[in-house]
C-alpha positions as a Markdown table, in Angstrom:
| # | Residue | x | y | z |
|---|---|---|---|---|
| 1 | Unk | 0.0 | 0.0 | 0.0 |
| 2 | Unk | 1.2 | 3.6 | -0.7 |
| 3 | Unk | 3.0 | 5.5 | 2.8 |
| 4 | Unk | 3.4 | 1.8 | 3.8 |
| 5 | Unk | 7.0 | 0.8 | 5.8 |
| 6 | Unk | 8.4 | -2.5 | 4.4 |
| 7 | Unk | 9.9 | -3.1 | 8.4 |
| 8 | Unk | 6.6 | -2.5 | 9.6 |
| 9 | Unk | 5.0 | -5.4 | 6.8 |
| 10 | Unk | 7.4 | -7.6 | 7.9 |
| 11 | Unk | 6.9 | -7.5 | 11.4 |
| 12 | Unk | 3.0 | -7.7 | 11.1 |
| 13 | Unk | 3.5 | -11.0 | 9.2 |
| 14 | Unk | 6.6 | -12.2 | 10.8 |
| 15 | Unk | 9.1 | -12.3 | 7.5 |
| 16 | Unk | 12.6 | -10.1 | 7.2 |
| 17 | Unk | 12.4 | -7.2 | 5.7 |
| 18 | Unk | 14.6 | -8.3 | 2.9 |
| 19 | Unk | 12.4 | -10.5 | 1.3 |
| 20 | Unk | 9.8 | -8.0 | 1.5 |
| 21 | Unk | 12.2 | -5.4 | -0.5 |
| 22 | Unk | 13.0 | -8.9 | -2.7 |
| 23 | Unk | 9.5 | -9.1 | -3.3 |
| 24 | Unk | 8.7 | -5.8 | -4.1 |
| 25 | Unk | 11.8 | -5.4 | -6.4 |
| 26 | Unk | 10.4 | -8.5 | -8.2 |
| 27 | Unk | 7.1 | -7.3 | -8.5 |
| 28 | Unk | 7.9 | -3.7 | -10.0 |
| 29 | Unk | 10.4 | -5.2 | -12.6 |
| 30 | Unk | 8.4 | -8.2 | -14.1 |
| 31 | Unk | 7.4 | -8.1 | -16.9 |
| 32 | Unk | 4.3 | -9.0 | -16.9 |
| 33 | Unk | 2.9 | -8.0 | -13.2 |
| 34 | Unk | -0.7 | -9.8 | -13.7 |
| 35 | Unk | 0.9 | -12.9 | -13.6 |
| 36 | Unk | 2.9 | -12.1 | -10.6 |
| 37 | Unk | 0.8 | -12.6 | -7.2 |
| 38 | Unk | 1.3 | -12.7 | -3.6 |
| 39 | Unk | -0.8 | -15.4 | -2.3 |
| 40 | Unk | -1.8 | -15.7 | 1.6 |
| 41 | Unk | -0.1 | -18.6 | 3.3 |
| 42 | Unk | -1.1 | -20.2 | 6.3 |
| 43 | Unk | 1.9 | -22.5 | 8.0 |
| 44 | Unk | 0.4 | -24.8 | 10.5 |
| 45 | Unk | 2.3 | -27.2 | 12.9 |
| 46 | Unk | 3.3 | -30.7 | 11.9 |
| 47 | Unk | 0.5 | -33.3 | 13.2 |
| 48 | Unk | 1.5 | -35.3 | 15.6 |
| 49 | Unk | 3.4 | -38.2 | 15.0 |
| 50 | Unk | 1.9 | -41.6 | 15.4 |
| 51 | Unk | 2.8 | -43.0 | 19.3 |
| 52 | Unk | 5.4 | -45.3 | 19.1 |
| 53 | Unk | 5.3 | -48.8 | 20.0 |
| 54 | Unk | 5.7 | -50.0 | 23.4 |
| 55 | Unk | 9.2 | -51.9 | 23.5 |
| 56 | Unk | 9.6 | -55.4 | 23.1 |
| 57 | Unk | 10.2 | -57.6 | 26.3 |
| 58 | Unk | 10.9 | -61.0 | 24.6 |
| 59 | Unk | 13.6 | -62.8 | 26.3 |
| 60 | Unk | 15.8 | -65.8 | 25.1 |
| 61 | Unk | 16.7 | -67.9 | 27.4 |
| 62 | Unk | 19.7 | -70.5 | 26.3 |
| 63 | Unk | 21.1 | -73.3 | 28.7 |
| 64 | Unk | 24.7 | -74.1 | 27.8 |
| 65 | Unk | 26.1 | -77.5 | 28.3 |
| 66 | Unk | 28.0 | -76.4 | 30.8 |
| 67 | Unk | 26.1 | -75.4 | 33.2 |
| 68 | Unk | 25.5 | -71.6 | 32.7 |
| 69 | Unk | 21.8 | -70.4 | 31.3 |
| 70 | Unk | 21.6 | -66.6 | 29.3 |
| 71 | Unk | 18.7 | -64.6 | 29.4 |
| 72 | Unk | 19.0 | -62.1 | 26.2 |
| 73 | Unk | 16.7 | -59.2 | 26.0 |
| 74 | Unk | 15.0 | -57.9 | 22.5 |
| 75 | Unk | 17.6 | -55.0 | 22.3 |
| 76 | Unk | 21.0 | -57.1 | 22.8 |
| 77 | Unk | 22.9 | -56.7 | 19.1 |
| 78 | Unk | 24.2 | -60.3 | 17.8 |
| 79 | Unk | 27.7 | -59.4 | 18.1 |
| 80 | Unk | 27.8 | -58.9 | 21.6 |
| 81 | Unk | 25.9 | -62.2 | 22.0 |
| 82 | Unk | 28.1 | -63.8 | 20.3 |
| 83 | Unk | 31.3 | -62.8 | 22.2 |
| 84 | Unk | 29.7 | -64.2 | 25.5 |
| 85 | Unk | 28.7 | -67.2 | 24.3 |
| 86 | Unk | 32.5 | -67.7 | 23.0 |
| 87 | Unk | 33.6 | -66.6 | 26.5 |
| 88 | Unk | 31.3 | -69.0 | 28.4 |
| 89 | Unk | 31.8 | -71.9 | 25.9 |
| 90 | Unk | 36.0 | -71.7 | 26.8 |
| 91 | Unk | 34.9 | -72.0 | 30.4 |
């Protein structure tokens, strides 16, 4: 609008004031300015996201020849499963 402040425009809708003067630079020097339009935008936040699942509580249970029974959790990576079943089989 004419007697308008571009600081003023972008603090009412929350841009910087260089895209404003980027906008208004644009719009003044295209070429054609009817196909050149500011549209209203409305940003809303993300939805929330779906809950996670619950962990896991499976348990292994393995009972070694010699004597000594493991009780793995869902969350225990194969490699360090595997190093204490090569510890306890050398017992």
């Amino acid at each position: 609008m004419p007697g308008s402040s571009a600081s003023i425009v972008a603090r009412q809708y929350d841009v910087n004031v260089n895209q404003v003067f980027a906008w208004r630079k644009r719009y003044r020097t295209e070429a054609e300015p009817t196909k050149l339009q500011l549209l209203p935008v409305t940003v809303t936040p993300d939805l929330p996201s779906a809950p996670t699942p619950a962990p896991v509580n499976d348990v292994i249970e393995i009972e070694l020849s010699a004597g000594y029974r493991v009780r793995i959790g869902s969350g225990v990576k194969a490699a360090a499963l595997r190093l204490v079943l090569d510890v306890l089989e050398r017992r």
